[in-house]
C-alpha positions in Angstrom: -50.9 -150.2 -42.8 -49.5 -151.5 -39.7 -52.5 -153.4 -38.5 -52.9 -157.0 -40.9 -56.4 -157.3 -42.6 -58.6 -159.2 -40.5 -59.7 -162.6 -41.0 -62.9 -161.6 -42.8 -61.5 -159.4 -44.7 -59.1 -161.7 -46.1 -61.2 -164.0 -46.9 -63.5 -161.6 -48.6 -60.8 -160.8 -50.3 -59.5 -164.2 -51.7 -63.0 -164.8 -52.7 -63.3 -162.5 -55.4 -63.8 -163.0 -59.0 -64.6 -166.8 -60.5 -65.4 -168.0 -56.7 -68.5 -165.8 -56.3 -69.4 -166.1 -60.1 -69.4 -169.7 -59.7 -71.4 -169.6 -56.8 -73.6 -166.8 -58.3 -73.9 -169.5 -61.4 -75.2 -172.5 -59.0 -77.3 -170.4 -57.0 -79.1 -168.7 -59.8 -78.4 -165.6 -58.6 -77.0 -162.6 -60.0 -73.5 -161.8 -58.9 -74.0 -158.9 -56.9 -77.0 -160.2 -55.1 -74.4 -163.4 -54.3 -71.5 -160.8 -53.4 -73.6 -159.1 -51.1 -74.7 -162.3 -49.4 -71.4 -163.5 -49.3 -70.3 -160.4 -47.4 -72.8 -161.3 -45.1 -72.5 -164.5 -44.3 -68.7 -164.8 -44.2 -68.4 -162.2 -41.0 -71.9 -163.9 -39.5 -69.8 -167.1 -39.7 -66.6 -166.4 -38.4 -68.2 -164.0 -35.6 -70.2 -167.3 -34.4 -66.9 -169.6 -34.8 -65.6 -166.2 -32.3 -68.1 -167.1 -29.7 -67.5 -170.6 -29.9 -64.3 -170.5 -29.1 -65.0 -168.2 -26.4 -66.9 -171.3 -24.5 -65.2 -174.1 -22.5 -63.0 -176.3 -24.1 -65.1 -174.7 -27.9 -61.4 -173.6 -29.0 -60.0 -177.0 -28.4 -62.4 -178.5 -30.2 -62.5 -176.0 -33.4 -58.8 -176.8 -33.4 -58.7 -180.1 -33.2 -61.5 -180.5 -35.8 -59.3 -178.1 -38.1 -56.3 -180.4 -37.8 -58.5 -183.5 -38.0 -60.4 -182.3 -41.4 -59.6 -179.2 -42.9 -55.5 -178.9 -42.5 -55.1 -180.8 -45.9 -58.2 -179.7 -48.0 -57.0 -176.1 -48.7 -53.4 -176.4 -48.7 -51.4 -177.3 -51.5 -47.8 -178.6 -51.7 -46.7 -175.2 -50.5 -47.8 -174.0 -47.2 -49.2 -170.5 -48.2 -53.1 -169.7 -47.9 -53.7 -168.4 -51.6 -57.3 -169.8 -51.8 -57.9 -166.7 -54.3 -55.3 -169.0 -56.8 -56.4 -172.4 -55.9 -60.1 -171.4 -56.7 -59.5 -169.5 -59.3 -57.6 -172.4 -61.0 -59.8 -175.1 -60.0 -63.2 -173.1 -60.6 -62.4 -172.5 -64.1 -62.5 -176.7 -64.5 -64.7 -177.7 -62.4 -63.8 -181.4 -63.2 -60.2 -182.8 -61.8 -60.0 -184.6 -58.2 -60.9 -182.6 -55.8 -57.3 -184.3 -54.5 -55.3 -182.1 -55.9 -56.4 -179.1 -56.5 -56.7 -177.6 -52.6 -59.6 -175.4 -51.6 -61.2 -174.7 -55.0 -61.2 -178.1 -55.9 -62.9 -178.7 -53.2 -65.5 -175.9 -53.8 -66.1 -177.2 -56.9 -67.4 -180.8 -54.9 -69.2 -178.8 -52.5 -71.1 -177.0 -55.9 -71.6 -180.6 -57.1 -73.0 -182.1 -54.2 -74.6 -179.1 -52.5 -77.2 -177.9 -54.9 -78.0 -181.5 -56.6 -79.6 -182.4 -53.5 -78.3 -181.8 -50.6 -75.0 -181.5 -48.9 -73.7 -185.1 -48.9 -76.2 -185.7 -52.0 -73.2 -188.4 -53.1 -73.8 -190.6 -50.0 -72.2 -190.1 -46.4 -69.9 -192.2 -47.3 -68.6 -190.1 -50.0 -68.8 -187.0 -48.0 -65.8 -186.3 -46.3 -65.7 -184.1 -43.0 -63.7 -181.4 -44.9 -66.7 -181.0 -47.6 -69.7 -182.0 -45.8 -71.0 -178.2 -45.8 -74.1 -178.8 -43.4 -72.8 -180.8 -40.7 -70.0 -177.9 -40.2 -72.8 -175.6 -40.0 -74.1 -177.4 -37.2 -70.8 -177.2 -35.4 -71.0 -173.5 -36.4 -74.4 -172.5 -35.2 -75.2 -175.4 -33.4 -79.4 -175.2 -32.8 -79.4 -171.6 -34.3 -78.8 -173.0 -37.8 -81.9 -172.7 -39.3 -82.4 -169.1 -37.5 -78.9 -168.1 -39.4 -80.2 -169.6 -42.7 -83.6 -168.2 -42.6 -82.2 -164.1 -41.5 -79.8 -164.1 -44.3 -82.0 -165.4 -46.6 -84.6 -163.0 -45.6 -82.3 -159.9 -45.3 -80.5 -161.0 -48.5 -83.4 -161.6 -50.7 -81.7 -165.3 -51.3 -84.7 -166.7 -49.4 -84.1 -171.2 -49.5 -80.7 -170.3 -51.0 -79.3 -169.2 -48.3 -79.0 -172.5 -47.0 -76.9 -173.7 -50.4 -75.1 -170.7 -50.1 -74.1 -171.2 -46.5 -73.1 -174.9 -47.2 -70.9 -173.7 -49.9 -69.5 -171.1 -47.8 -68.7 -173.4 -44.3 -65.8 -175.6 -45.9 -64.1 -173.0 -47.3 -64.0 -171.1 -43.9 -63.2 -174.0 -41.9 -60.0 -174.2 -45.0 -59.2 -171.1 -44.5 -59.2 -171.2 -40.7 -56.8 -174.1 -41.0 -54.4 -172.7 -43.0 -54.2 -169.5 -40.9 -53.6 -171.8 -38.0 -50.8 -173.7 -40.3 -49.0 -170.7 -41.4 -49.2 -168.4 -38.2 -48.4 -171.7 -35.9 -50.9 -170.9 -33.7 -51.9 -173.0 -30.8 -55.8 -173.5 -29.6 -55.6 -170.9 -27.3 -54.3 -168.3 -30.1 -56.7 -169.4 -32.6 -59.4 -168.3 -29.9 -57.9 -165.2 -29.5 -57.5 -164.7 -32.4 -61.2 -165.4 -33.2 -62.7 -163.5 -30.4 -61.1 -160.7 -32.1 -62.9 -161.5 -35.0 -66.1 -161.5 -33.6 -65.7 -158.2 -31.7 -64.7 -156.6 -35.4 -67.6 -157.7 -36.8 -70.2 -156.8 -33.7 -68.2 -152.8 -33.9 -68.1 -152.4 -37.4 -72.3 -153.7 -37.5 -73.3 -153.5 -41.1 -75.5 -156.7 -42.3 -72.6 -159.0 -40.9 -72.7 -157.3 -37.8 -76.5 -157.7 -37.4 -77.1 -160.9 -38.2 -74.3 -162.2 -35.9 -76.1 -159.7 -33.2 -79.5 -161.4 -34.1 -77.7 -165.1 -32.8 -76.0 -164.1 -30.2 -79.1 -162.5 -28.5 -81.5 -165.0 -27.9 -83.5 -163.6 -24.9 -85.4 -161.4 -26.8 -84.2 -158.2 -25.8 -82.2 -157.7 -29.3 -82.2 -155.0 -30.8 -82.5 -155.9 -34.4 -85.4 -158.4 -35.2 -85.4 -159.6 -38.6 -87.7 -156.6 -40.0 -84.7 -154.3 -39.0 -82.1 -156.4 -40.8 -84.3 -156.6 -43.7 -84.1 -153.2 -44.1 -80.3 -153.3 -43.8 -80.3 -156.2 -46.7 -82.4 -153.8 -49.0 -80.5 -150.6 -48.7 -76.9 -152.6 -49.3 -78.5 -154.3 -52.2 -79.7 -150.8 -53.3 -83.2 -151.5 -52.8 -83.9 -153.1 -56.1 -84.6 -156.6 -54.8 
């Protein structure tokens, strides 16, 4: 009781109920299939966002970026991060601004532009940093992007929808990130601590998460889990009916 939830698990958390069964919806997917893939992809994310920060100068720039893009897109007047209310709200409409409705409203942009076509299907002009879903992935994975895309889809079952899923996912994490920097006050190098932490969770408590962040982070081909193994993980947490 002592210890806070971890990032992850927070997020996890705030996610439940009409945020995955609207991304279940747009994905086609059923919504345990989605949930699974979600709990995935969410500690994958964050663990990689972990080791970036780790780098020279990478928690500077995740910070900045966070406070350049993301401070405003999640927060509304009110400084807590309750993106479980602000997507609930804004998920159940679907139409308003994207303006004023924080983090789900801007889910609900990222579901319109994401799966018509592409992540900034409306035009890079009308794609703003804090909702372009595939150019934060880039930031997140850098070159391994389409090696993160095509594991989880593979050890997911999601197969190409991993990719919407992912684009989906990557605003709301950078959101979430920058409120947690917001409301904790937490500098650069805090927010790399903070994320390291992360990471190391998610590599000691393995699970799919755990193995698909492993399968990035070792690229010299001494890994122990190749895709086949995490496959196997994927199957047996879906309860091998997919």
């Amino acid at each position: 009781m002592s210890a806070s939830p971890s990032m992850v698990d927070e997020l996890l958390a705030q996610l439940q109920g009409a945020p995955i069964q609207q991304m279940a919806q747009n994905l086609g997917q059923s919504e345990a299939q989605t949930q699974q893939a979600v709990q995935a992809a969410v500690p994958m994310m964050l663990g990689a966002l972990g080791n970036n920060a780790q780098s020279a100068g990478g928690a500077s720039a995740l910070f900045e970026a966070l406070q350049r893009d993301h401070a405003g897109a999640g927060a509304g007047a009110g400084a807590g991060p309750d993106l479980g209310g602000l997507l609930g709200s804004l998920l159940g409409g679907g139409g308003g601004g994207a303006q004023a409705g924080g983090l789900g409203g801007m889910l609900g942009s990222v579901l319109g532009g994401a799966l018509g076509g592409g992540a900034a299907a409306g035009g890079p002009a009308s794609a703003p940093a804090a909702l372009d879903g595939a150019s934060i992935l880039g930031h997140i994975f850098g070159g391994q992007q389409d090696q993160a895309t095509a594991n989880l889809g593979q050890a997911t079952g999601l197969g190409s929808n991993a990719g919407n899923l992912l684009k989906m996912l990557a605003p709301l994490v950078m959101s979430f990130l920058a409120q947690r920097v917001m409301s904790g006050g937490l500098n650069s190098s805090q927010l790399g601590n903070a994320l390291g932490e992360e990471k190391a969770q998610v590599q000691q408590q393995g699970g799919l998460g755990g193995g698909l962040l492993g399968s990035l982070l070792d690229q010299n081909g001494d890994g122990k889990l190749d895709v086949s193994d995490l496959m196997k993980i994927g199957g047996s947490l879906l309860g091998g009916k997919r």
